[in-house]
MIKOL-342097 format. One record per residue (C-alpha): residue number from 1; z, x negated, y. Coordinates in pm, whole numbers. Example, Ala and Ser with C-alpha at 12.3 -4.5 7.8 and 13.67 -1.06 7.14 Angstrom:
! residues 2
1  780  -1230  -450
2  714  -1367  -106
END
This chain:
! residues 242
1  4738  1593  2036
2  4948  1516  1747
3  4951  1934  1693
4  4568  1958  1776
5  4555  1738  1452
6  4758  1935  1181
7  4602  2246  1313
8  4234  2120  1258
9  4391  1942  934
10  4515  2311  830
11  4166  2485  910
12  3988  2235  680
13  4227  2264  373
14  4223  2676  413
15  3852  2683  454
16  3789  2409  131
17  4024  2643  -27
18  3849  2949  43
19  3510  2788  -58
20  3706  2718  -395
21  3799  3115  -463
22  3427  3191  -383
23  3279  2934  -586
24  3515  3076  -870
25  3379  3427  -843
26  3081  3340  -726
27  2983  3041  -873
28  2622  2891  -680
29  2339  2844  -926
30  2070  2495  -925
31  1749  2595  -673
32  1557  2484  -995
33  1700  2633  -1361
34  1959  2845  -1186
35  2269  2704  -1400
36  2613  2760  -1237
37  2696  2453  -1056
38  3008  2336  -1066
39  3018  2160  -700
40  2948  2404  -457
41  2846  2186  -212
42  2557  2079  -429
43  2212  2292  -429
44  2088  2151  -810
45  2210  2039  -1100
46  2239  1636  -1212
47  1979  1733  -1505
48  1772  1847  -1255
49  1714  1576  -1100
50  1721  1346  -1376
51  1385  1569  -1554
52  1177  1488  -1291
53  925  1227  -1328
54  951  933  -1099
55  690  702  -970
56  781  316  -954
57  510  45  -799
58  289  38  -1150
59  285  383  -1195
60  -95  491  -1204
61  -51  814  -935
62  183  549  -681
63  -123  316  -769
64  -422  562  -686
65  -231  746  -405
66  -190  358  -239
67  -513  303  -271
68  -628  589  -138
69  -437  455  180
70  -481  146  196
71  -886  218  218
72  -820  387  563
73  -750  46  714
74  -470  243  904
75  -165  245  660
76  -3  -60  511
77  262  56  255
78  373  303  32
79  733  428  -85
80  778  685  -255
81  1022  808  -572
82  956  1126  -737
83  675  1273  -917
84  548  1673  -747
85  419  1878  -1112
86  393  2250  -1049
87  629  2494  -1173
88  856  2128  -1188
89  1238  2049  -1056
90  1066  1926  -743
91  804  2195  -646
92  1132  2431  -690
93  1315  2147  -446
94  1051  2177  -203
95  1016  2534  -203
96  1391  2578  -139
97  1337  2315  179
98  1045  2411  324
99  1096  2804  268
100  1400  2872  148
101  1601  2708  439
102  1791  2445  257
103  1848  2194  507
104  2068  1981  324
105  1797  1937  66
106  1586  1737  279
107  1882  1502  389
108  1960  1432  22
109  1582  1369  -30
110  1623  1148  265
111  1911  944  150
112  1768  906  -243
113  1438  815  -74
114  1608  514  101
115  1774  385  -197
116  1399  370  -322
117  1324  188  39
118  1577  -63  54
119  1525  -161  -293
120  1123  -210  -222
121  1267  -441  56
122  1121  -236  292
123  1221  -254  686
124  1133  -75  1020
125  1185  -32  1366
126  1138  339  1371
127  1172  647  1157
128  886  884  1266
129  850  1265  1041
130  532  1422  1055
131  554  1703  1347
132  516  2052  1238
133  319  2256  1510
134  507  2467  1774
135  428  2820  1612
136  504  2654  1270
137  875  2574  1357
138  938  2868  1547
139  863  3031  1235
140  1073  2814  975
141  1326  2685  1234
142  1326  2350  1161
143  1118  2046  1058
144  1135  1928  674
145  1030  1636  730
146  1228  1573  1004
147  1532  1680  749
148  1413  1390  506
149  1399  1135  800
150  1728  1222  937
151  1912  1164  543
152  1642  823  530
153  1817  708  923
154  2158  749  804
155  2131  541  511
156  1919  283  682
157  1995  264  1022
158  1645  288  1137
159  1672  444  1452
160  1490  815  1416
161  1265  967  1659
162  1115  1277  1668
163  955  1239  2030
164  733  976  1988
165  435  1208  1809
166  359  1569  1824
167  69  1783  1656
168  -130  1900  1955
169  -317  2222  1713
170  -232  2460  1475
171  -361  2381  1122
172  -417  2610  839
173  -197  2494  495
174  -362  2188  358
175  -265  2318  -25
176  -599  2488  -136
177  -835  2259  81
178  -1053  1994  -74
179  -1047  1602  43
180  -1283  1658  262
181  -1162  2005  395
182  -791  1800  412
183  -912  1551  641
184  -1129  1788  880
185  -870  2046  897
186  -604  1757  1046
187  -872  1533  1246
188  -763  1496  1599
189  -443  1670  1553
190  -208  1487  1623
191  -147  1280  1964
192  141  1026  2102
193  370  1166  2347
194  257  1067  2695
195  427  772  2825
196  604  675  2450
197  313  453  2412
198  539  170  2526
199  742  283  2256
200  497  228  1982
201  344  -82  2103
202  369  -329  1825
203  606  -136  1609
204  668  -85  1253
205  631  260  1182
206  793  434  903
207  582  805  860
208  760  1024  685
209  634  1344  483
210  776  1571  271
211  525  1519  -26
212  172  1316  4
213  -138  1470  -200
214  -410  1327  -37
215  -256  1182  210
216  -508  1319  494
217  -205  1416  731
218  -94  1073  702
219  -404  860  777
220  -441  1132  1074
221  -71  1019  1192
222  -156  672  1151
223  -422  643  1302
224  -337  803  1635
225  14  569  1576
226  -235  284  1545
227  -453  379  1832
228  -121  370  2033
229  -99  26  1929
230  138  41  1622
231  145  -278  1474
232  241  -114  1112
233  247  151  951
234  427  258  626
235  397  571  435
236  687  721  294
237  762  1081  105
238  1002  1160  -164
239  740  1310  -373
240  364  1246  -435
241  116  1523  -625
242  -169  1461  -853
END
């Protein structure tokens, strides 16, 4: 055992070490103004991060985009943290996660988003990301959302579970749709698992999405959540757009 150790132990310090001599030579740039970053291990720079706009509970977009969902009768909260401009820090972010396959991105979204969360005083009994369609995440491999939700479990131990809702259609991108178009295009598309109704049943429901425009995808989640007989539901995305 004792040799099981210092050979695993021995394996980690060559392979940090080798990481080191790469990042020397090759030295990774930030996703967003393509700097060299010092820590490898990081995807964008500190100054990054700190340009982009956030949103706190006055802010007028937080205040309009609440609204917006609180007039569905379906959702009860908000939380969210950053501000989504185009050609921004975070539309680069986003890119990198939801294209780019940057994984790690969405955890680190997740774990900033729960600072954000636990400071609202928010609570829950379950973490649930808004599926991505079967074709969809053949395509990209994974769920971003799902990414974000995983980071936002570890930091609040809300139990995360990607079972409990699934998207039973293929939808076309929401980004160039209008409000209306939004809301048709995700309309019945979504359903609760068979037999996780139980589940659901007088829950708090955290819904988690990567960023909120409109926030048609949500209401659609919440309401079949609701239907299910979700008690609450509380919206919740790193980033919302104008």
């Amino acid at each position: 055992m004792r040799e099981g150790v210092m050979e695993k132990s021995g394996h980690h310090i060559v392979g940090d070490s080798w990481f080191a001599i790469l990042d020397f030579i090759f030295p990774p740039l930030c996703l967003s103004c393509s700097v060299p970053l010092l820590n490898g291990r990081k995807s964008v720079c500190n100054p990054c991060w700190d340009s982009i706009e956030r949103v706190s509970a006055l802010h007028p977009l937080f205040l309009e985009t609440r609204e917006k969902l609180l007039t569905s009768e379906q959702v009860n909260g908000l939380v969210s943290e950053f501000v989504f401009e185009r050609e921004g820090a975070f539309q680069h972010i986003a890119h990198a996660l939801k294209y780019g396959g940057y994984e790690s991105l969405g955890v680190e979204l997740g774990r900033k988003l729960a600072e954000v969360f636990l400071a609202s005083g928010g609570g829950g009994d379950v973490l649930v990301p808004i599926p991505l369609h079967k074709r969809k995440f053949r395509e990209r491999g994974y769920n971003q959302a799902e990414r974000i939700a995983h980071g936002m479990s570890q930091a609040t131990l809300i139990p995360l579970r990607t079972d409990l809702l699934r998207r039973t259609r293929f939808t076309q991108s929401q980004t160039t749709l209008t409000l209306e178009e939004r809301k048709k295009n995700v309309e019945a598309a979504f359903e609760v698992v068979p037999g996780k109704e139980r589940v659901v049943k007088g829950k708090t429901i955290v819904l988690i999405d990567d960023v909120i425009t409109t926030g048609a995808t949500i209401v659609s989640c919440a309401s079949t959540l609701r239907d299910a007989g979700a008690l609450t539901i509380i919206a919740s995305s790193p980033a919302l757009a104008r």
